[in-house]
C-alpha positions as CSV (number, residue, x, y, z in Angstrom):
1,X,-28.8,-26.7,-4.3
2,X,-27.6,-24.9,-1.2
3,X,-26.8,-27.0,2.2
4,X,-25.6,-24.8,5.7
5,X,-22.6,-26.2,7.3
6,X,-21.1,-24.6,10.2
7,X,-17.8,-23.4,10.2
8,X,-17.1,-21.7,13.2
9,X,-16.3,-23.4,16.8
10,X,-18.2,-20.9,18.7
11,X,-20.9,-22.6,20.4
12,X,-22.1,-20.2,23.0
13,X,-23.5,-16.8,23.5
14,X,-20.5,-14.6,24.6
15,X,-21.5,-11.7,22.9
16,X,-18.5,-11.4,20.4
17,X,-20.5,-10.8,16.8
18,X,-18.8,-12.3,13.7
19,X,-19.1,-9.6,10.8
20,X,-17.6,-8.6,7.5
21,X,-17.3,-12.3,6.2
22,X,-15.9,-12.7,2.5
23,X,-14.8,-15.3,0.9
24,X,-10.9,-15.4,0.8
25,X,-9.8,-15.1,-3.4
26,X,-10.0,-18.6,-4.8
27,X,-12.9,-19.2,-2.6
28,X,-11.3,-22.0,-0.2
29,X,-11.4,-19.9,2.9
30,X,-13.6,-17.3,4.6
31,X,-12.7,-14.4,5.9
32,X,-14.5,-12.8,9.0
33,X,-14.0,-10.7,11.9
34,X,-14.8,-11.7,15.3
35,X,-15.8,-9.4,18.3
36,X,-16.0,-5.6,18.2
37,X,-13.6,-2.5,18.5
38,X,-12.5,-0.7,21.7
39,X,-15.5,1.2,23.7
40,X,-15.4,5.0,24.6
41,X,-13.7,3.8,27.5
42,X,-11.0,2.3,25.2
43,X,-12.0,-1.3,26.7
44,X,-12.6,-4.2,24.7
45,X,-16.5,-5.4,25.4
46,X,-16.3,-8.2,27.5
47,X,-20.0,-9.1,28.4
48,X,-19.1,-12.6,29.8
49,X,-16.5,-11.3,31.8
50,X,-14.2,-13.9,30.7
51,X,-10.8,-13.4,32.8
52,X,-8.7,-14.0,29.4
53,X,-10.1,-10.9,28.2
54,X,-11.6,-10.3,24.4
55,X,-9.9,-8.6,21.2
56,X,-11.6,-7.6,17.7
57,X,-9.5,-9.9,15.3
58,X,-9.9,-10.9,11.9
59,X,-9.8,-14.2,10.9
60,X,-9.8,-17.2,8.3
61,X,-11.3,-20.4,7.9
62,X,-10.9,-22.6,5.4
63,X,-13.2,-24.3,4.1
64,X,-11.9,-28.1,4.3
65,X,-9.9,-26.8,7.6
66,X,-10.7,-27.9,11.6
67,X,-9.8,-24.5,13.2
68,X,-9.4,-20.7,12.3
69,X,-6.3,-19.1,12.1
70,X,-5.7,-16.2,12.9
71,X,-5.3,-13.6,10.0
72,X,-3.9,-10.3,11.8
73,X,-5.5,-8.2,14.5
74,X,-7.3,-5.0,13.9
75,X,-11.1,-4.3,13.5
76,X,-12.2,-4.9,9.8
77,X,-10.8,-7.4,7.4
78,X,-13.5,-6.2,4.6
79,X,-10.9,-6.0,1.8
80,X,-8.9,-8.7,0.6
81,X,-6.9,-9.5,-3.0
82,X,-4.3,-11.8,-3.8
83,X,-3.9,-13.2,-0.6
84,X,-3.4,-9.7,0.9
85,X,-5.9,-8.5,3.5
86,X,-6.2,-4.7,4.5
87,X,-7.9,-3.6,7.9
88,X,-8.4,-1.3,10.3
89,X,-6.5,-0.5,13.5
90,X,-6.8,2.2,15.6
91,X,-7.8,4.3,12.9
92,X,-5.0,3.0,10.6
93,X,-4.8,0.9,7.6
94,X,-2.4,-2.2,7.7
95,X,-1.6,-4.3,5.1
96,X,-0.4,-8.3,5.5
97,X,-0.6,-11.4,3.5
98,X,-3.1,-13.8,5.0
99,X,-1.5,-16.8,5.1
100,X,0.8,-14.3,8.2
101,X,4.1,-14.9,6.3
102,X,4.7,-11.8,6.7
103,X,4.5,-8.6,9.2
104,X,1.7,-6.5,8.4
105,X,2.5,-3.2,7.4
106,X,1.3,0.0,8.3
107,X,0.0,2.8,6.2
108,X,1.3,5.7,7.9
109,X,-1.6,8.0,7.2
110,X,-2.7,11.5,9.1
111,X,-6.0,11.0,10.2
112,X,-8.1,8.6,10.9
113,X,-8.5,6.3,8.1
114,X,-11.3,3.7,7.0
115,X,-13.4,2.3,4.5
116,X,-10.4,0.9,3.0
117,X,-11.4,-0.8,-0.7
118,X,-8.9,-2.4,-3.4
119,X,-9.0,-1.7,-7.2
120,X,-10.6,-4.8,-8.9
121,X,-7.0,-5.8,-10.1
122,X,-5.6,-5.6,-7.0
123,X,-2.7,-2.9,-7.6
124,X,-4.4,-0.2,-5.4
125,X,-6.6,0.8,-2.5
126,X,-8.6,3.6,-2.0
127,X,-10.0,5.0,1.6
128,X,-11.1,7.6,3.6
129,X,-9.1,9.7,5.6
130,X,-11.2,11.6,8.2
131,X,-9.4,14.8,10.0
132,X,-12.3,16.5,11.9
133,X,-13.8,19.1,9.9
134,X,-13.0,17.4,6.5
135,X,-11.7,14.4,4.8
136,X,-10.0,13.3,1.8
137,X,-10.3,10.0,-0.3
138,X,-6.8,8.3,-0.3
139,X,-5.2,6.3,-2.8
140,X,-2.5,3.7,-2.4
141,X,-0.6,2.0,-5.0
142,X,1.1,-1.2,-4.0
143,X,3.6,-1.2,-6.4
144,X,4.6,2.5,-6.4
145,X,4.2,2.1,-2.2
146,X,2.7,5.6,-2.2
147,X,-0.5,7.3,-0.9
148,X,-2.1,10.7,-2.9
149,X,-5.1,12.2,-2.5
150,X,-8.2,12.6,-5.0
151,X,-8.9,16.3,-5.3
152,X,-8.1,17.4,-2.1
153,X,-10.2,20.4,-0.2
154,X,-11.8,21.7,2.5
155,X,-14.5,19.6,2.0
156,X,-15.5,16.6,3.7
157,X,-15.1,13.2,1.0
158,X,-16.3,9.9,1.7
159,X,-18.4,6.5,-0.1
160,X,-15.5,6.2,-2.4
161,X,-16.1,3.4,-4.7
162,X,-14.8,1.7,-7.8
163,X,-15.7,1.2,-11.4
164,X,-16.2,-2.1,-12.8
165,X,-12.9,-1.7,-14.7
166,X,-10.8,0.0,-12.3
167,X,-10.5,3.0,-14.2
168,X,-12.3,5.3,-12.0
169,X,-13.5,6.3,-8.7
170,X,-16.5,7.7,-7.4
171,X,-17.3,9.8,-4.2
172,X,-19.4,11.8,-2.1
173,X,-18.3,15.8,-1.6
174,X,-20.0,17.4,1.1
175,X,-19.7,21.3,1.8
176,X,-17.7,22.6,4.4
177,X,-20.6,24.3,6.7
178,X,-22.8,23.4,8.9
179,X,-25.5,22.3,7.2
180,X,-24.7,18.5,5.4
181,X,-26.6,18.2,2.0
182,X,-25.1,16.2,-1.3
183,X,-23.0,18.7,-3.5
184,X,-21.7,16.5,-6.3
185,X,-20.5,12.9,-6.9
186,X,-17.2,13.1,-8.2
187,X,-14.9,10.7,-10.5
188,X,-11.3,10.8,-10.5
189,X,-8.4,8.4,-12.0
């Protein structure tokens, strides 16, 4: 049987959505992100005018905790493993521990990169790196602490997804013209 049980201190309307929640590995925390990214204006949306001002942070909660902490700034904390999150900044990946022991670390990456995803073991991440015209799926392996790139082209890559048993990847190639229809899905490893 399933019982609700709120989590969150937020008790009010102030316009900052919680999204991507997870549960953290283990399962004794959640993992969520609270407001939203920068504007066109490059502002922060602060609908409540609040004189403090707002930010787009991810966060934890555990489950038996009081109060969140907070994990690391940035937009997105969709991917976590091991205790490791990786989000999106400013159209960068960063990497950091969530328990904040350490700095997060930056993936220094042309481009701006997103739909950041780890191998189901946890020794790599794949992601999309976006640089106008086209874009390339990225791979980065934690242990070699190096990023290539999965059959690189003119083309315009993105969706990429994992296999069950980390073996593989899958993606979407579009064509290089004006007109966007689905070429091929491609595996690589």
């Amino acid at each position: 049987m399933f019982g609700a049980r709120r989590l969150t201190p937020y008790l009010e309307d102030d316009g900052q959505p919680i999204s991507d929640v997870n549960f953290a590995l283990g399962g004794n925390a959640i993992v969520y992100v609270r407001g939203e990214g920068k504007n066109a204006a490059g502002q922060f949306p602060n609908p409540t005018s609040n004189p403090a001002g707002t930010r787009s942070r991810p966060l934890e909660r555990g489950l038996e905790r009081r109060r969140a902490q907070k994990s690391r700034r940035g937009r997105f904390a969709e991917n976590f493993c091991e205790g490791v999150i990786a989000y999106v900044r400013d159209g960068q990946i960063w990497i950091a521990p969530l328990d904040g022991g350490e700095k997060p670390k930056q993936l220094i990456v042309r481009g701006q990169n997103h739909s950041e995803e780890w191998s189901p073991e946890g020794s790599q991440l794949v992601f999309v790196s976006t640089r106008g015209d086209h874009g390339f799926i990225g791979l980065y392996d934690v242990d070699a602490k190096t990023v290539r790139f999965l059959a690189p082209s003119v083309d315009t890559d993105s969706d990429a997804v994992w296999s069950l048993d980390g073996k593989r990847i899958a993606f979407v190639r579009r064509p290089a013209e004006r007109a966007i229809r689905l070429r091929a899905i491609f595996f690589s490893r």
